[in-house]
N, C-alpha and C positions, 0 to 999 in steps of 0.2 A: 504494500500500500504506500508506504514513503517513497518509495522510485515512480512511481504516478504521480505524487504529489510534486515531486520535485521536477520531474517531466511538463506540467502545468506551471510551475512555475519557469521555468524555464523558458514556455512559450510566453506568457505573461509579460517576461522581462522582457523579450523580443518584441512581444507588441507593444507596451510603453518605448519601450526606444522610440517606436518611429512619431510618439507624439514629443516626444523630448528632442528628437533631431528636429523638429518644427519649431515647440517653443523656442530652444536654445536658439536656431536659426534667428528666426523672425526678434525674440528681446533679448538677446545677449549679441550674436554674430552684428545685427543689424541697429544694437542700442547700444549699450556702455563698452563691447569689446569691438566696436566697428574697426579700430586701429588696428585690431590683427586680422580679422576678416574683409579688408579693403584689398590687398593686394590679391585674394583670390577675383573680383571681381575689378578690378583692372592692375595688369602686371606693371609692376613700377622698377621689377629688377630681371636680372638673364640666372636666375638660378632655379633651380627643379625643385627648390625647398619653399614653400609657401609660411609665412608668418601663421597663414589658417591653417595649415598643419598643428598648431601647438593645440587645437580642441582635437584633433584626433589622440594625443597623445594625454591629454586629460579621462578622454572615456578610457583609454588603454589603463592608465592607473586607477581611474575608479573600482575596471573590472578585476585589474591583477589585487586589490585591496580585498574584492568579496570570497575571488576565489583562497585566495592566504588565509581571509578570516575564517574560514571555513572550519567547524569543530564538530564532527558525529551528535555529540551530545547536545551543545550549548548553540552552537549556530549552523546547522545541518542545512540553512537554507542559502548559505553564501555560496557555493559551488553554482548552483542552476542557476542564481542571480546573476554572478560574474559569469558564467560561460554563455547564460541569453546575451547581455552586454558588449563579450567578446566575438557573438555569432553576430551580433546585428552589424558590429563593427566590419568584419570581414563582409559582409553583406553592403554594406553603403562603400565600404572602397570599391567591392567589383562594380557597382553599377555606379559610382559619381566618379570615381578617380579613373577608374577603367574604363568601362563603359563609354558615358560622357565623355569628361575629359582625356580620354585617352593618354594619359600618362604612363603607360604602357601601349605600347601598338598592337594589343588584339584587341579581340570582340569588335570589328569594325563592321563587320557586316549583316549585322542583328540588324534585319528589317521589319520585324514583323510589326501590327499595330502599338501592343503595346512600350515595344522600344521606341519606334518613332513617338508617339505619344509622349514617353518622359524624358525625350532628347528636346522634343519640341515646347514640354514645359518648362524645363533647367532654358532654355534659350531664352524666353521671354521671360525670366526669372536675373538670368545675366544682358537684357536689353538694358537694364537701372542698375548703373557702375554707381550708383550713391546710396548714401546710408539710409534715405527717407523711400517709402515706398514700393521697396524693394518683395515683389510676391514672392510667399513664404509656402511651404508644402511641408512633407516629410517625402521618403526615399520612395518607398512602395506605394502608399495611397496619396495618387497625382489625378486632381481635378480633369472630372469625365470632358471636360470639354478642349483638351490638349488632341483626345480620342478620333480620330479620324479611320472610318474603313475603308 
């Protein structure tokens, strides 16, 4: 019964991610941390290392924290928290750093609706290089109207 539970949490933590890759986007990326989330959204330098890179490496310690904390007895629930965390992590690199931005040169030839679809929302998401206005989503659930058949 606890490996189902912790299976449900694990999905749980996956699916909050994708509203916390939103808020974080939308009031932290786009309000008080705009200085490190600016240069993803127009390049001000020739290096592969992005200043937005430092929130990937904030969720990476969050999750490596749940999973460490992790205690059979006392805190049995940090393993499936930190590895949803770390799954959703490896899941928004393939499809925003990969995918998308190809920061890597595969997966170029994903055409099917719904890749076009959230290449075409990340586009008019990256149309507003500025910190006001800027439309907000999460990774996975992208407004039906990007949706074209």
């Amino acid at each position: 019964m606890k490996i189902l539970i912790q299976i449900l949490i694990f999905i749980a933590t996956f699916s909050v991610m994708e509203f916390m890759a939103w808020f974080t986007h939308k009031y932290v990326m786009h309000g008080f941390l705009w200085s490190l989330h600016k240069d993803h959204h127009h390049k001000d330098h020739n290096s592969w290392w992005e200043r937005n890179d430092l929130f990937f490496i904030f969720y990476a310690i969050v999750s490596m924290s749940f999973i460490m904390s992790h205690n059979p007895i006392t805190f049995w629930i940090g393993k499936p928290i930190g590895f949803g965390i770390l799954a959703y992590g490896i899941a928004y690199f393939i499809v925003h750093d990969i995918f998308i931005h190809q920061r890597f040169k595969f997966l170029r030839n994903a055409n099917n609706w719904y890749a076009k679809g959230v290449r075409r929302a990340h586009k008019m998401h990256h149309k507003n290089i500025h910190k006001e206005k800027g439309e907000c989503f999460g990774m996975l659930v992208v407004p039906f109207k990007y949706f074209k058949r």
